[in-house]
MMTF fields as JSON, N, C-alpha, C and O atoms, coordinates in Angstrom:
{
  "mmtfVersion": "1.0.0",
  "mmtfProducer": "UNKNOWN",
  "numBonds": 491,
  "numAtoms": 492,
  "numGroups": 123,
  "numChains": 1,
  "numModels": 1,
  "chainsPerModel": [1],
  "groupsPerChain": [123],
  "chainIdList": ["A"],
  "bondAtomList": [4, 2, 8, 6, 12, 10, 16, 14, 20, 18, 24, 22, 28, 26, 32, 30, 36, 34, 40, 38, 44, 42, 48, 46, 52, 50, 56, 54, 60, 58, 64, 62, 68, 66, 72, 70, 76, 74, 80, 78, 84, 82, 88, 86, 92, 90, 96, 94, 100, 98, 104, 102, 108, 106, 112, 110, 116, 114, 120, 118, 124, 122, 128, 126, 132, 130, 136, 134, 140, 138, 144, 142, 148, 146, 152, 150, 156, 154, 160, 158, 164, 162, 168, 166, 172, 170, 176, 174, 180, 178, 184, 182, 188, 186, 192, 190, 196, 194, 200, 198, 204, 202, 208, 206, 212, 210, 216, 214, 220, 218, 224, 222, 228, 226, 232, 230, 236, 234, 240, 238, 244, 242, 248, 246, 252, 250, 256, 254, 260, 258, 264, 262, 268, 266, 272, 270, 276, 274, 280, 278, 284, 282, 288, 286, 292, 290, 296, 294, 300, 298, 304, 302, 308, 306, 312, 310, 316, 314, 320, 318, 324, 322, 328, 326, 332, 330, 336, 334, 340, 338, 344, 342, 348, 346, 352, 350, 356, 354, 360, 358, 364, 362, 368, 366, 372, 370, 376, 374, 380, 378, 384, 382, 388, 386, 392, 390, 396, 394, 400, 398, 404, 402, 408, 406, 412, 410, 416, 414, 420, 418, 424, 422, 428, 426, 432, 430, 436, 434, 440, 438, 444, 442, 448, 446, 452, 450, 456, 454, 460, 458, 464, 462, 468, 466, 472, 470, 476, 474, 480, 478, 484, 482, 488, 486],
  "bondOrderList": [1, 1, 1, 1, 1, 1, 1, 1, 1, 1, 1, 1, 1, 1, 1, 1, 1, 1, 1, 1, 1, 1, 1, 1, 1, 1, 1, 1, 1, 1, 1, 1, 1, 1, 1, 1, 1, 1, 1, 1, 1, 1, 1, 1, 1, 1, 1, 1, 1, 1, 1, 1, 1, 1, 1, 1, 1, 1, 1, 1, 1, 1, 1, 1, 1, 1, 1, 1, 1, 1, 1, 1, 1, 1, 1, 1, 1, 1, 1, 1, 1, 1, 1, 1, 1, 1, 1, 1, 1, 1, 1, 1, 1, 1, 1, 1, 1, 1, 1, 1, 1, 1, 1, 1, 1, 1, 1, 1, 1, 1, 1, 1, 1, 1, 1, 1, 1, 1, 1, 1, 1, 1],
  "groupList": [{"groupName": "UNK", "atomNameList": ["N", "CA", "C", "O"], "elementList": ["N", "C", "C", "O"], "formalChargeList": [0, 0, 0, 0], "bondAtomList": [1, 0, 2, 1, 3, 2], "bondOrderList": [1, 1, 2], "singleLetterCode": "X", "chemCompType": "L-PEPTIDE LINKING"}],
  "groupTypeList": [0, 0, 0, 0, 0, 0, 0, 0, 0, 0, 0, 0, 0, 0, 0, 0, 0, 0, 0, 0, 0, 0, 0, 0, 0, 0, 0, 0, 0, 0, 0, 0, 0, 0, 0, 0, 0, 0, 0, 0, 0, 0, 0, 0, 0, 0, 0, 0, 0, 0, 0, 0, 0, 0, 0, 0, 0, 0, 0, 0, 0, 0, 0, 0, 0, 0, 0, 0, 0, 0, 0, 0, 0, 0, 0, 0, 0, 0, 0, 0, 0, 0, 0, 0, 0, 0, 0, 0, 0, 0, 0, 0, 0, 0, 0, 0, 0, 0, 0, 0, 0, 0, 0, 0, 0, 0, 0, 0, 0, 0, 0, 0, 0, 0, 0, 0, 0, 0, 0, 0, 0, 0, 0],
  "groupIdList": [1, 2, 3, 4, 5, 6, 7, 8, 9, 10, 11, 12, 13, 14, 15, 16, 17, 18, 19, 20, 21, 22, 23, 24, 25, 26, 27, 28, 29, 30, 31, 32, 33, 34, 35, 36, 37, 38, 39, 40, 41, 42, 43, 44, 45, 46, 47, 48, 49, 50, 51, 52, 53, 54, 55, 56, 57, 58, 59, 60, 61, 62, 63, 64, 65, 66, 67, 68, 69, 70, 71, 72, 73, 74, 75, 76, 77, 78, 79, 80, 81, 82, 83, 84, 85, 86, 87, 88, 89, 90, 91, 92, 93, 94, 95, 96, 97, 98, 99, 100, 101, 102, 103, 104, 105, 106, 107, 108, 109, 110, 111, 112, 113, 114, 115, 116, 117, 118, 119, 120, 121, 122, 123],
  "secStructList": [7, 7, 3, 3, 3, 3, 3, 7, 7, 3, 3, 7, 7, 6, 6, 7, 7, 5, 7, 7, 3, 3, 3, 3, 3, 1, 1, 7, 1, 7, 3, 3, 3, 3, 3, 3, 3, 3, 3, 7, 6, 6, 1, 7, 7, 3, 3, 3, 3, 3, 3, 7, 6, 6, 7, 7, 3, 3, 3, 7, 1, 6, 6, 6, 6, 6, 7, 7, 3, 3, 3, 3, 6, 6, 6, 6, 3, 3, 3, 3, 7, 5, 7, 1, 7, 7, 4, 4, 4, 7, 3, 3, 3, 3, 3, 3, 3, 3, 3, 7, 7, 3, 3, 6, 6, 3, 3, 7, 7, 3, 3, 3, 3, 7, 7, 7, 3, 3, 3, 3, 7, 7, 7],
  "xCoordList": [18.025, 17.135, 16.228, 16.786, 14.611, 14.036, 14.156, 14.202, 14.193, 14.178, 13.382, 12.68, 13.343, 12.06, 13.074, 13.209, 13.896, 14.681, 13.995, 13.889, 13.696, 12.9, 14.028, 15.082, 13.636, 14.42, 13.298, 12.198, 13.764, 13.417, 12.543, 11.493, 13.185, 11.994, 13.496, 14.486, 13.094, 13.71, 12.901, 11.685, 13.888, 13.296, 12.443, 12.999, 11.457, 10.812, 9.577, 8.663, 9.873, 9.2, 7.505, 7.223, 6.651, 4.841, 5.058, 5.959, 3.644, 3.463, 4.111, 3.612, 5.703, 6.701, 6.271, 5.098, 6.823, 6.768, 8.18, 9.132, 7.858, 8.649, 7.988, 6.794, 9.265, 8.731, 9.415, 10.583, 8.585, 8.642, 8.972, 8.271, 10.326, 10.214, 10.406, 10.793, 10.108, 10.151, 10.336, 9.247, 11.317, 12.174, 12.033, 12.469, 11.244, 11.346, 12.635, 12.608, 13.652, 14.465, 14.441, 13.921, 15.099, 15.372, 14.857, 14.944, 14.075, 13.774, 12.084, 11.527, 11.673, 10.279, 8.932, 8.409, 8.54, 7.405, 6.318, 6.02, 5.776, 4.543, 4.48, 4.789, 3.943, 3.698, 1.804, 1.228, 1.488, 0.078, -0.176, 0.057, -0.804, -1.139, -0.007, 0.445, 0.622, 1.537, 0.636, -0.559, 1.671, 1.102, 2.032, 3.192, 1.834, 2.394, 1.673, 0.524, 2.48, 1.547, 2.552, 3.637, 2.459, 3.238, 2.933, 1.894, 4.105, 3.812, 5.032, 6.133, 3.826, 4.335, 4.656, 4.13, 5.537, 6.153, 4.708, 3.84, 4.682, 3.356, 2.16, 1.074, 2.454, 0.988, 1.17, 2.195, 0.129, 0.055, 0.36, -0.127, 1.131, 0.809, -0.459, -1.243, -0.414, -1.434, -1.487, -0.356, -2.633, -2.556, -2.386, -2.862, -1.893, -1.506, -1.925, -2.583, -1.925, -2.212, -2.354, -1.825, -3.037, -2.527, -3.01, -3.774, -2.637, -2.633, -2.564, -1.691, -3.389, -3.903, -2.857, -2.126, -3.014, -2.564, -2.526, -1.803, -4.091, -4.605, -4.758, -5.508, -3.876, -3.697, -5.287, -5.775, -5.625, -6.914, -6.396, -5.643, -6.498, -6.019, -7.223, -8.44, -6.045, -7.081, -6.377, -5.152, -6.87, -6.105, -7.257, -8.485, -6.105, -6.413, -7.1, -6.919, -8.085, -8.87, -7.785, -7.695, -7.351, -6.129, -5.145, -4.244, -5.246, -4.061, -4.717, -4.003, -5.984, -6.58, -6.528, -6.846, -6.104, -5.976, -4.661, -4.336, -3.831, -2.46, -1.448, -0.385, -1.632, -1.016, -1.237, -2.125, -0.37, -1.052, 0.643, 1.83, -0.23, 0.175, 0.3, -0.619, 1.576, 2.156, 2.934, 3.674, 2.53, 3.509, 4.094, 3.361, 5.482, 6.069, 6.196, 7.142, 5.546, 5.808, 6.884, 7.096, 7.77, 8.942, 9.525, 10.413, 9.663, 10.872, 10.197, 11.012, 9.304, 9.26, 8.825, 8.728, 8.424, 8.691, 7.3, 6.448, 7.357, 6.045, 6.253, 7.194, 5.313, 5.918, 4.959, 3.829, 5.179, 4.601, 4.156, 4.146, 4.018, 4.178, 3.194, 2.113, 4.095, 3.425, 3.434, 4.465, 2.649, 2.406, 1.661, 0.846, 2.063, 1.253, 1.154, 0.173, 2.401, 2.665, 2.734, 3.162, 2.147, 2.029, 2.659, 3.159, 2.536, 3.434, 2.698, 3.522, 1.7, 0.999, 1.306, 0.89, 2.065, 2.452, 3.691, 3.932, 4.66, 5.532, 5.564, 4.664, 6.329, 6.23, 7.236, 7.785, 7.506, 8.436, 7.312, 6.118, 7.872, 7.18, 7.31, 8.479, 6.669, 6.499, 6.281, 5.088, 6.8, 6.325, 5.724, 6.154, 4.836, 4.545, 4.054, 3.125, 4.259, 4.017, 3.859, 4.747, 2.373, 1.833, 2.635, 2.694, 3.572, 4.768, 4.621, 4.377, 4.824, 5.177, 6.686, 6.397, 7.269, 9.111, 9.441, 8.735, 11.104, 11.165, 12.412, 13.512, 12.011, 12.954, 13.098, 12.213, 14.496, 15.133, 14.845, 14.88, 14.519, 14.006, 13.242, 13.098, 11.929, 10.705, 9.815, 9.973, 8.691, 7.774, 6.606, 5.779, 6.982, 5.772, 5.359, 6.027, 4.135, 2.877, 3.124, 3.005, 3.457, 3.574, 3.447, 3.639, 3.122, 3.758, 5.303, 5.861, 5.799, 7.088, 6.685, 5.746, 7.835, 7.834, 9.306, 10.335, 8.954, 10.294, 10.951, 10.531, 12.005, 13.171, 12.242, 12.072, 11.655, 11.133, 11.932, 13.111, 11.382, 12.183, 11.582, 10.488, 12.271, 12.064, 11.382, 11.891, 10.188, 9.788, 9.419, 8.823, 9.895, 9.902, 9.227, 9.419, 8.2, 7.432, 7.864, 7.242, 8.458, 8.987, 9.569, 10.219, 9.375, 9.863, 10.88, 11.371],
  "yCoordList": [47.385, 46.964, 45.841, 44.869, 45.857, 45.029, 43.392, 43.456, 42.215, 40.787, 40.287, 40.689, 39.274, 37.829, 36.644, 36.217, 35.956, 34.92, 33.298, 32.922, 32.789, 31.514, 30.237, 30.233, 29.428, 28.342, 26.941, 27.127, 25.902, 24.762, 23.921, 23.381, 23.905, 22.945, 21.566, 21.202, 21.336, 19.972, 18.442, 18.269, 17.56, 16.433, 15.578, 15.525, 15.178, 14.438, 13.526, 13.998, 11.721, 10.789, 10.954, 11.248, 10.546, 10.972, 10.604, 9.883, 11.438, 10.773, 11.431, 11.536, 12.073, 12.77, 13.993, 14.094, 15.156, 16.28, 16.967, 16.463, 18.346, 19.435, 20.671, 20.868, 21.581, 22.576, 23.692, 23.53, 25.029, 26.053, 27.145, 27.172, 28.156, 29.275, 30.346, 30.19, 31.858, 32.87, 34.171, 34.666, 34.655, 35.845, 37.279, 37.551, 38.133, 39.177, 40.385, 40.641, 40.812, 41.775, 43.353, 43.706, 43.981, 45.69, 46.043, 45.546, 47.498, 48.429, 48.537, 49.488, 47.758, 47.057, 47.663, 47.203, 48.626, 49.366, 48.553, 48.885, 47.447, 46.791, 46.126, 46.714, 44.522, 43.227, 42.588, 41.9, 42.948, 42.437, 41.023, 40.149, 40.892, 39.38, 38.666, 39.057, 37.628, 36.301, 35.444, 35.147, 35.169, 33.911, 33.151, 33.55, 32.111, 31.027, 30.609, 30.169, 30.793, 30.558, 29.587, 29.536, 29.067, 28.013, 28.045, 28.528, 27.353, 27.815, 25.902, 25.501, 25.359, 24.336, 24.662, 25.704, 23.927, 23.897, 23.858, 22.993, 25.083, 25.0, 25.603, 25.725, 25.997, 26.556, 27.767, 28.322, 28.016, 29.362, 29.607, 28.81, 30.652, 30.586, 30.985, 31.91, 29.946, 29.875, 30.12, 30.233, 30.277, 30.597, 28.905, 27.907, 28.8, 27.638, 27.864, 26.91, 29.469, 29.279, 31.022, 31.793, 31.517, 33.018, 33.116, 32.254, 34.022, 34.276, 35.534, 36.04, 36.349, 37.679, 37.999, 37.217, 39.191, 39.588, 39.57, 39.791, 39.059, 38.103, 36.846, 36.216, 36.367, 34.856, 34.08, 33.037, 34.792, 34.065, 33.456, 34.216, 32.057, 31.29, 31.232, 31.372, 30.871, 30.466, 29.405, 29.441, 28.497, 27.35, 26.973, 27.002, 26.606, 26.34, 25.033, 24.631, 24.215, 23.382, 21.797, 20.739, 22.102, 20.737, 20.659, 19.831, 21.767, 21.025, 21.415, 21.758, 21.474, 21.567, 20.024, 18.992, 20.052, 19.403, 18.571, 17.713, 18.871, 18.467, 19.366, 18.876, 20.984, 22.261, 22.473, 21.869, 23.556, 24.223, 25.315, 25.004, 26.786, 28.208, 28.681, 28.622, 29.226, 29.756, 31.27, 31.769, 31.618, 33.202, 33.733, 33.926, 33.824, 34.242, 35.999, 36.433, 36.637, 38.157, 38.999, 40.112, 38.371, 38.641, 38.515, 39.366, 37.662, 36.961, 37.426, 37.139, 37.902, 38.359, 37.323, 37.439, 35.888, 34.436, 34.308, 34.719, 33.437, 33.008, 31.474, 31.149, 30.445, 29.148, 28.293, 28.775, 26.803, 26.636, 24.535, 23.805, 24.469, 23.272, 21.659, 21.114, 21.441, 20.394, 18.944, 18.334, 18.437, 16.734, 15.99, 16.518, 14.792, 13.787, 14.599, 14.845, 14.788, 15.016, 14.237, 13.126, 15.279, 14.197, 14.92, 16.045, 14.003, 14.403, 15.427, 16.105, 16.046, 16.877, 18.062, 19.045, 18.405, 19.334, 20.007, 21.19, 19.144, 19.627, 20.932, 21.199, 21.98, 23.303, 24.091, 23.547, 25.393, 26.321, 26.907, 27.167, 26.98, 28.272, 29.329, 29.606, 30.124, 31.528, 32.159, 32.107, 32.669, 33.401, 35.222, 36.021, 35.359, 36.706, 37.681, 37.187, 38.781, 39.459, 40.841, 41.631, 41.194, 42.398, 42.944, 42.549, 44.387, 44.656, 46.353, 46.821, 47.238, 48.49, 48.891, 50.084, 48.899, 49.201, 50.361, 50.784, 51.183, 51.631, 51.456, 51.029, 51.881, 51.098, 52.69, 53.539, 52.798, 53.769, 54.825, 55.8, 55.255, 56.057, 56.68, 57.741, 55.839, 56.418, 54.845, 53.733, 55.387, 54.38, 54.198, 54.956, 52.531, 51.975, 50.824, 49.963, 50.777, 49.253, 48.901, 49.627, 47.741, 46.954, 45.398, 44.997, 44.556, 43.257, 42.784, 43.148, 42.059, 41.816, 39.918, 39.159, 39.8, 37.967, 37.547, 38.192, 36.278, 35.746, 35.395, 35.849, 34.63, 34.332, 33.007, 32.971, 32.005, 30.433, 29.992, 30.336, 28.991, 27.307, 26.215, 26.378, 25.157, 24.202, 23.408, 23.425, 22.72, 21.719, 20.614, 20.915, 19.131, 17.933, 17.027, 16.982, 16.043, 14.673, 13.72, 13.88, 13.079, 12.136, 10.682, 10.899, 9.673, 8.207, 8.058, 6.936],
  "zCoordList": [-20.203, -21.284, -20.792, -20.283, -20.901, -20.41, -21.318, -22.546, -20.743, -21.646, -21.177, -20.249, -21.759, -21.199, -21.296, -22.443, -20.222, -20.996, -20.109, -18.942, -21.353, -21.059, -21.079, -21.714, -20.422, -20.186, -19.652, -19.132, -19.872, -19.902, -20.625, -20.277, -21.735, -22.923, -23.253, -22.618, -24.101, -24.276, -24.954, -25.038, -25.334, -25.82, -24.212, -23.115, -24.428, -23.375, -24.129, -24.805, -23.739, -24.319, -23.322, -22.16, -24.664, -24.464, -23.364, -22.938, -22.509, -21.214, -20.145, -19.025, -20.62, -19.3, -19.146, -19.503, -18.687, -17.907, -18.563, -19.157, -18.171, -18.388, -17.677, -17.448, -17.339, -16.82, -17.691, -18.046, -18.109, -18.762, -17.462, -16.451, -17.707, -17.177, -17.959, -19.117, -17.323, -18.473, -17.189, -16.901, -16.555, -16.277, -17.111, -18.23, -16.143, -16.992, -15.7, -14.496, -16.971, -16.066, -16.837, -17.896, -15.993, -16.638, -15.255, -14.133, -16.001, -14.655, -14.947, -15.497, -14.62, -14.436, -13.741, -12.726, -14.382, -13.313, -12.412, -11.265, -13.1, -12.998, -14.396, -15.433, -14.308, -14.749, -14.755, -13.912, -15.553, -15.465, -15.581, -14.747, -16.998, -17.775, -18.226, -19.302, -17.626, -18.473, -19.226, -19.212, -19.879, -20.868, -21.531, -21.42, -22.226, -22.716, -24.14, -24.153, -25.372, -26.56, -27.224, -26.646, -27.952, -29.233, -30.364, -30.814, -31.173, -32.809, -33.019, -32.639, -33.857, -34.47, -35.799, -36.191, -36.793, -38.081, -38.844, -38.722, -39.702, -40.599, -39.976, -40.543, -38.684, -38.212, -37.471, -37.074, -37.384, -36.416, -34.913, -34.111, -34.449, -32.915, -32.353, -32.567, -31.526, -30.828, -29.445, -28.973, -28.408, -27.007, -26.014, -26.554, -25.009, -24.303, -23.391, -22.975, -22.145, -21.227, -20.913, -21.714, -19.803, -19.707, -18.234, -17.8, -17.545, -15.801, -15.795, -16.5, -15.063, -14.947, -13.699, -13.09, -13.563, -12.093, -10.629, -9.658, -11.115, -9.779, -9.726, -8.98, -10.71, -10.999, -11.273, -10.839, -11.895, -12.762, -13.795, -14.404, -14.413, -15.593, -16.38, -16.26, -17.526, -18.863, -19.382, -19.258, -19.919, -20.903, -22.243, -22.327, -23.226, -24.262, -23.77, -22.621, -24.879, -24.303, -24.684, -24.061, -25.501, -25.568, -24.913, -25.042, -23.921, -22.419, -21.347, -20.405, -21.181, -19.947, -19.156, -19.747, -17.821, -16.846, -17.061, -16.241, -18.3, -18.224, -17.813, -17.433, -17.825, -18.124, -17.071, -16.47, -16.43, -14.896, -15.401, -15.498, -15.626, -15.213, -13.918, -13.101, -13.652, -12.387, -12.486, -13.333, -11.525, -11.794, -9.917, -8.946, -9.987, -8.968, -9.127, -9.783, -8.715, -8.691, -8.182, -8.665, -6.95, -6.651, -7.291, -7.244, -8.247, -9.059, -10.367, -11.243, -10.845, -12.493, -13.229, -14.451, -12.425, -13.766, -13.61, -12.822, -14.86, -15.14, -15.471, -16.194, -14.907, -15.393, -16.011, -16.099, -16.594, -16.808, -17.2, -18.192, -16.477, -15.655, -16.794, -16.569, -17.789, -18.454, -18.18, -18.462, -17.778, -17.576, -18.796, -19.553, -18.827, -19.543, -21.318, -22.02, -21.509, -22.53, -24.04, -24.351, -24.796, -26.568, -27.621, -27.613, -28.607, -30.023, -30.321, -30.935, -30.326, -30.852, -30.17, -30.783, -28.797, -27.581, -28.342, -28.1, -29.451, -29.952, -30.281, -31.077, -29.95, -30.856, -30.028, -29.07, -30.371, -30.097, -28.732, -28.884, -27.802, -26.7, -26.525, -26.254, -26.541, -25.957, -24.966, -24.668, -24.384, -23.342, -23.663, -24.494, -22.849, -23.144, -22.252, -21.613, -21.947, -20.842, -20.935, -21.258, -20.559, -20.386, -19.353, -18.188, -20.153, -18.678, -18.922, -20.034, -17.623, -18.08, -18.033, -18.122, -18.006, -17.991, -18.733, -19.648, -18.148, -18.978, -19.867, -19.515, -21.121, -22.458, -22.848, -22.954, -23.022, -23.846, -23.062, -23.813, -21.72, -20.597, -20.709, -20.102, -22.176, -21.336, -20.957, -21.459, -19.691, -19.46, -20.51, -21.017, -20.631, -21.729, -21.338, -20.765, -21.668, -21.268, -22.79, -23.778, -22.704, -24.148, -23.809, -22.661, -24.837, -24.886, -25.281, -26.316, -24.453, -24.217, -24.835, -24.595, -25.608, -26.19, -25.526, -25.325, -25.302, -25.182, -26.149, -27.213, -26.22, -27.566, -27.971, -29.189, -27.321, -27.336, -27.178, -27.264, -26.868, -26.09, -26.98, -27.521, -27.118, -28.197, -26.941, -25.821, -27.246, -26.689, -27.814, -28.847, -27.456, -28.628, -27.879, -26.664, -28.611, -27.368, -28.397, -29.447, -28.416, -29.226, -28.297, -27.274, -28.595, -28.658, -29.298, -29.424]
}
């Protein structure tokens, strides 16, 4: 069965760092577009970051030059590397991934979500 299992969010005071990962497993044909979106209490999810196949990025404009998107292709992960972090960064993460795999034995191109990771910027 294909997953997305994300790991590394956590409490971290303004200003610190955290690093986001996101593992995709099963029987995996091909992996296009990653990405990274968030959803704070009361609002919408939104986009954070996204990396093409040829590792072309995109970032939202409120974490540009704090954020930096990474993707290991051997390894399935996608990461996602936050510095100089604020209260406003708070929110659940997502990971997301344009994947073809096959689920239930047939092959499908779909979007795949991760479970989220709690990320908190708090004092």
């Amino acid at each position: 069965q294909v997953q997305l299992v994300e790991s590394g969010g956590g409490l971290v005071q303004p200003g610190g760092s955290l690093r986001l990962s996101c593992a995709a497993s099963g029987r995996i044909f091909g992996i296009y577009a990653m990405g990274w979106y968030r959803q704070a209490p009361g609002k919408q999810r939104e986009l954070v970051a996204t990396i093409t196949g040829s590792s072309s990025t995109n970032y939202a404009d409120s974490v540009k030059g704090r954020f930096t998107i990474s993707r290991d292709n051997a390894k399935n992960t996608v990461y996602l590397q936050m510095n100089s972090l604020k209260p406003e960064d708070t929110a659940v993460y997502y990971c997301n991934v344009d994947m073809a795999a096959y689920d239930n034995k047939s092959l499908m191109r779909r979007d795949y979500w991760g479970q989220g990771t709690q990320v908190t910027v708090s004092s």
